[in-house]
Backbone as JSON Lines, residues from 0, in Angstrom:
{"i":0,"aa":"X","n":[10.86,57.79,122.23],"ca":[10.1,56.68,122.78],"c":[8.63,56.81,122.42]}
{"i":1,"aa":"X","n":[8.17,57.94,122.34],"ca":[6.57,58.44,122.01],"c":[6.3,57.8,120.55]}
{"i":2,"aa":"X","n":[6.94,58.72,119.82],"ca":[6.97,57.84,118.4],"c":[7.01,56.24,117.83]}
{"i":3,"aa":"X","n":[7.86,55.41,118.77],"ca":[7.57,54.18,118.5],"c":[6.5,53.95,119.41]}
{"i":4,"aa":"X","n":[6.01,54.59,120.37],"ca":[4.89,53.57,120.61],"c":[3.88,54.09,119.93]}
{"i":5,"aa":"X","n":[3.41,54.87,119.54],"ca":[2.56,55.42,118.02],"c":[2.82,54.53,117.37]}
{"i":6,"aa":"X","n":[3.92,54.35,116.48],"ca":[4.35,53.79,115.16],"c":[4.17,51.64,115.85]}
{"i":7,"aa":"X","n":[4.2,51.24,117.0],"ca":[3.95,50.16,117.32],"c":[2.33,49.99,117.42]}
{"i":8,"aa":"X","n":[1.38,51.17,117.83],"ca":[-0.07,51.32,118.03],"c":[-0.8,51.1,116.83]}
{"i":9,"aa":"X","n":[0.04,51.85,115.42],"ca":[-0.42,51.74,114.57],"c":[-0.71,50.13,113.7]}
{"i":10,"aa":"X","n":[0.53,49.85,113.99],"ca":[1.07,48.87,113.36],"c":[0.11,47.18,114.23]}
{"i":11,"aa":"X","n":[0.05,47.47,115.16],"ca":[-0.67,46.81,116.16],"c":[-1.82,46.84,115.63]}
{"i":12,"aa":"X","n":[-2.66,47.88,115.5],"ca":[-4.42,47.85,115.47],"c":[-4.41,47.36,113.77]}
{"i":13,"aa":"X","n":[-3.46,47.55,112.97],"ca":[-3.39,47.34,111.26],"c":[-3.71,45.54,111.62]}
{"i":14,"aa":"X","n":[-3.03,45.13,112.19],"ca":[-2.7,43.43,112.44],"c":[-3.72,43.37,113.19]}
{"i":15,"aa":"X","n":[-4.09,43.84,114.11],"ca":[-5.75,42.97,115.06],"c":[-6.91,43.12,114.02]}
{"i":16,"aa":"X","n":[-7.05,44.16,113.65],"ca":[-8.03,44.47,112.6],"c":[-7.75,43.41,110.62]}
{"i":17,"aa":"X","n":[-6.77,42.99,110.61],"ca":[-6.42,42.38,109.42],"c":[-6.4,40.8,109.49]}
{"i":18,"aa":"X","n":[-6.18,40.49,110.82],"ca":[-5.87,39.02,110.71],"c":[-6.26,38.27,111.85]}
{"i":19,"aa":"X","n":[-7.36,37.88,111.76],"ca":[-8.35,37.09,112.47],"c":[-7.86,35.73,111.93]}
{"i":20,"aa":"X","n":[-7.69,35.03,113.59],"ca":[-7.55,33.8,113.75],"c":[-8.33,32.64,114.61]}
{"i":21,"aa":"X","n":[-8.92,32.0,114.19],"ca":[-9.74,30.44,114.55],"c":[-9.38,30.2,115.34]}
{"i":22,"aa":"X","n":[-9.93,29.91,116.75],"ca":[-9.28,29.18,117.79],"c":[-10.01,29.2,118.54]}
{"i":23,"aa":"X","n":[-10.0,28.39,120.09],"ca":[-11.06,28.47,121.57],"c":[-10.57,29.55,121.79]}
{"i":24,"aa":"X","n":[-11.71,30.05,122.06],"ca":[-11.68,31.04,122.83],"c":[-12.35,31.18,124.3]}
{"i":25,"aa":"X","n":[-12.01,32.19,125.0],"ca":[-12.62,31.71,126.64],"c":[-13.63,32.64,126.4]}
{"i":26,"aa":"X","n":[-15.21,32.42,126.88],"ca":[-15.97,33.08,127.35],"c":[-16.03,34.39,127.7]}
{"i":27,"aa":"X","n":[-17.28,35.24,126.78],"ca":[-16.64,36.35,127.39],"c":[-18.35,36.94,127.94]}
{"i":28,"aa":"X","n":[-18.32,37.82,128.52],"ca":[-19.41,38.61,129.61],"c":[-20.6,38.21,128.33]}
{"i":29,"aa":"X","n":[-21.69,38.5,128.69],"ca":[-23.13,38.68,127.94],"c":[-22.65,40.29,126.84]}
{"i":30,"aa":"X","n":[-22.33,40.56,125.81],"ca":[-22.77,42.03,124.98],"c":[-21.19,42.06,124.27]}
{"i":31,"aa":"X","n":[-20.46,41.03,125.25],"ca":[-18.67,41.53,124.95],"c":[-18.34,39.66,124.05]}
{"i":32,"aa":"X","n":[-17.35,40.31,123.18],"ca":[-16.66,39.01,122.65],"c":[-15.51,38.83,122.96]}
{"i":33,"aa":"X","n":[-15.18,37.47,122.91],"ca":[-13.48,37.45,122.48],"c":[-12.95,36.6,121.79]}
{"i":34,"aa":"X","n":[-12.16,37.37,120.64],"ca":[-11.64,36.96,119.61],"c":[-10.1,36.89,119.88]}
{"i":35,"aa":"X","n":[-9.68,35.71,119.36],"ca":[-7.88,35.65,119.05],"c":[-6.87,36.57,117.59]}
{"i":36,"aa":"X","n":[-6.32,37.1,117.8],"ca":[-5.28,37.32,116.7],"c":[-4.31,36.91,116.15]}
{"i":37,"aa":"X","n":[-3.97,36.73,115.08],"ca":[-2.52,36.32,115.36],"c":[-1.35,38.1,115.0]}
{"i":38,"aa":"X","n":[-0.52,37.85,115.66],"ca":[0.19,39.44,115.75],"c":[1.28,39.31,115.6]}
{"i":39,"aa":"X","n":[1.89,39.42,113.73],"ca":[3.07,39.39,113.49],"c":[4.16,40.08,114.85]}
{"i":40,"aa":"X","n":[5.27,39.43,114.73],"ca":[6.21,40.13,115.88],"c":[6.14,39.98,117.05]}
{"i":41,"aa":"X","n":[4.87,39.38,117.76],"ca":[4.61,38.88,118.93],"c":[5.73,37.49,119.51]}
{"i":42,"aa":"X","n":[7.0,37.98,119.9],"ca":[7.61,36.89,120.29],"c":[8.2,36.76,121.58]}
{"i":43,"aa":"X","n":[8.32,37.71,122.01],"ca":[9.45,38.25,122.88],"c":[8.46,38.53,124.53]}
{"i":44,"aa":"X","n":[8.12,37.37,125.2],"ca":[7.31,37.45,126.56],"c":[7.51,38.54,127.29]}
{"i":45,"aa":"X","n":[9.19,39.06,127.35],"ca":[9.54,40.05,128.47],"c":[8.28,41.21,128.32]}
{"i":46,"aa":"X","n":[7.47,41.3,126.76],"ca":[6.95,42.76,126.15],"c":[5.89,42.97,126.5]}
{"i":47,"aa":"X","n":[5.27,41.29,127.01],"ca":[3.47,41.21,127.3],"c":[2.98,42.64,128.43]}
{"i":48,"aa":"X","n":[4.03,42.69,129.26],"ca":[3.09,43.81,130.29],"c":[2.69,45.27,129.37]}
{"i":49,"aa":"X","n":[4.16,45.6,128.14],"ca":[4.22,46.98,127.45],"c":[2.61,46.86,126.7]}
{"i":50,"aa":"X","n":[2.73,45.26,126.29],"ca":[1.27,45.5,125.28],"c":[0.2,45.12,126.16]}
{"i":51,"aa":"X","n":[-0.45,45.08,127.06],"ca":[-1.09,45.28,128.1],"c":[-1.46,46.78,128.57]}
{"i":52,"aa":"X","n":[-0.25,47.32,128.68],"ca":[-0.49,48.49,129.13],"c":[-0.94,49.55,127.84]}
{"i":53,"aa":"X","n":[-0.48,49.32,126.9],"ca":[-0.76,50.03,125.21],"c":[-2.18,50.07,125.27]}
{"i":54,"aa":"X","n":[-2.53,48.93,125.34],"ca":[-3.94,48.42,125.2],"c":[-4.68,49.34,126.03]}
{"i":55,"aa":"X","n":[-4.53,49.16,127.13],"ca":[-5.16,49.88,128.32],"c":[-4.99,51.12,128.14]}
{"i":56,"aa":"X","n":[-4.29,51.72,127.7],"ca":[-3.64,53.27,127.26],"c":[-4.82,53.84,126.17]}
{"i":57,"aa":"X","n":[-4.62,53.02,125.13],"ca":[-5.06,53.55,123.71],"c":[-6.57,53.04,123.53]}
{"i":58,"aa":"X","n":[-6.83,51.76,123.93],"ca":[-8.01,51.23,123.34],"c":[-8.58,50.59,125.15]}
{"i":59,"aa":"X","n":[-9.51,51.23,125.86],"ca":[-10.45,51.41,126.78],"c":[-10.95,50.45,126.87]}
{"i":60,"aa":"X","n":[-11.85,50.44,126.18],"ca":[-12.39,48.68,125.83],"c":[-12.6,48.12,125.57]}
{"i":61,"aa":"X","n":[-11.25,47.75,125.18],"ca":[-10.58,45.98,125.19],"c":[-9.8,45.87,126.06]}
{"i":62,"aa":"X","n":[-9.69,44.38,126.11],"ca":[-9.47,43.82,127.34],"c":[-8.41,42.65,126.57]}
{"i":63,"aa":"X","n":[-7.29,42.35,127.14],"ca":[-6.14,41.68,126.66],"c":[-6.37,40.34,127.59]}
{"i":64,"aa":"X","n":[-7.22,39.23,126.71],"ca":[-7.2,37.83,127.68],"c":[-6.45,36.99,127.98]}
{"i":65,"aa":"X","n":[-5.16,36.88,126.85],"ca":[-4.51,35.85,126.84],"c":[-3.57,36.03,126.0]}
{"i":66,"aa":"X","n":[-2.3,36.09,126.03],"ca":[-1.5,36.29,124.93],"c":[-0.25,34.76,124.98]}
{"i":67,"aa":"X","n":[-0.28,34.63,123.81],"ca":[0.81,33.02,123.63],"c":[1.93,33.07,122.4]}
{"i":68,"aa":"X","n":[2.61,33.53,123.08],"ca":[4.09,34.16,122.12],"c":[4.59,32.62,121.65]}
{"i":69,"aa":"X","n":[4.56,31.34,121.92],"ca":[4.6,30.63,120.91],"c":[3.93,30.38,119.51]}
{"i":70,"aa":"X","n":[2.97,31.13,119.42],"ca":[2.13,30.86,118.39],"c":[2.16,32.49,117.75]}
{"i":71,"aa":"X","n":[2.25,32.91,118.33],"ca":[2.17,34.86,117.97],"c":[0.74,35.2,117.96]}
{"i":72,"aa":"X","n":[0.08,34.64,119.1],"ca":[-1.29,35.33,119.22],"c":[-1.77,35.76,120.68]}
{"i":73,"aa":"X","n":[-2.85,36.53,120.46],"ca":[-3.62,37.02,121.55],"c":[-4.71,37.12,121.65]}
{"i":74,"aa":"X","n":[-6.03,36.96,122.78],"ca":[-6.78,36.6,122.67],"c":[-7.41,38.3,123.5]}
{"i":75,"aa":"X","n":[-8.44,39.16,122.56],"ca":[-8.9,39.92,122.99],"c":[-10.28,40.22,123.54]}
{"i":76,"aa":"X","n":[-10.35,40.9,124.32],"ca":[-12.47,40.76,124.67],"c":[-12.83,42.27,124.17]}
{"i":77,"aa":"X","n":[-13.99,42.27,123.4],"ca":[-14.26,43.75,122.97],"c":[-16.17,43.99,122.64]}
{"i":78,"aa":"X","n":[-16.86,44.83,123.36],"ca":[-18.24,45.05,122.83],"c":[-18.1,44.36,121.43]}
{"i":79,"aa":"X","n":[-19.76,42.94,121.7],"ca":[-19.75,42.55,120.18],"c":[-20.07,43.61,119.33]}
{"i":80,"aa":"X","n":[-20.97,44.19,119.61],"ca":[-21.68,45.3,118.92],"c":[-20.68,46.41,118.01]}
């Protein structure tokens, strides 16, 4: 189980970092942004809490705003800086 969520972490930050997607985005604090992704494989709603919690696990801060498994995206908040 350790290994795929590594091998999903990896594969995850390859796709947030590669493929920036155009869209509204909601407001984010004064210093912080938020940007949408789109995230191959993102389909399956039951998974949103696992990648929530990944997030929160691996990457501190960011912040998971919005995720829309019809479209295969998610909307993240992260220091612009």
């Amino acid at each position: 189980m350790r290994t795929c969520s590594a091998s999903f972490l990896g594969l995850w930050l390859f796709l947030v970092a590669t493929a920036p997607v155009q869209a509204l985005e909601p407001p984010a604090p004064s210093g912080r942004a938020a940007h949408t992704f789109r995230i191959t494989g993102l389909f399956v709603p039951e998974r949103e809490a696992a990648l929530r919690q990944l997030v929160t696990e691996h990457l501190p801060d960011v912040r998971v705003l919005a995720v829309d498994f019809a479209n295969g995206e998610a909307t993240f908040e992260f220091d612009a800086d």
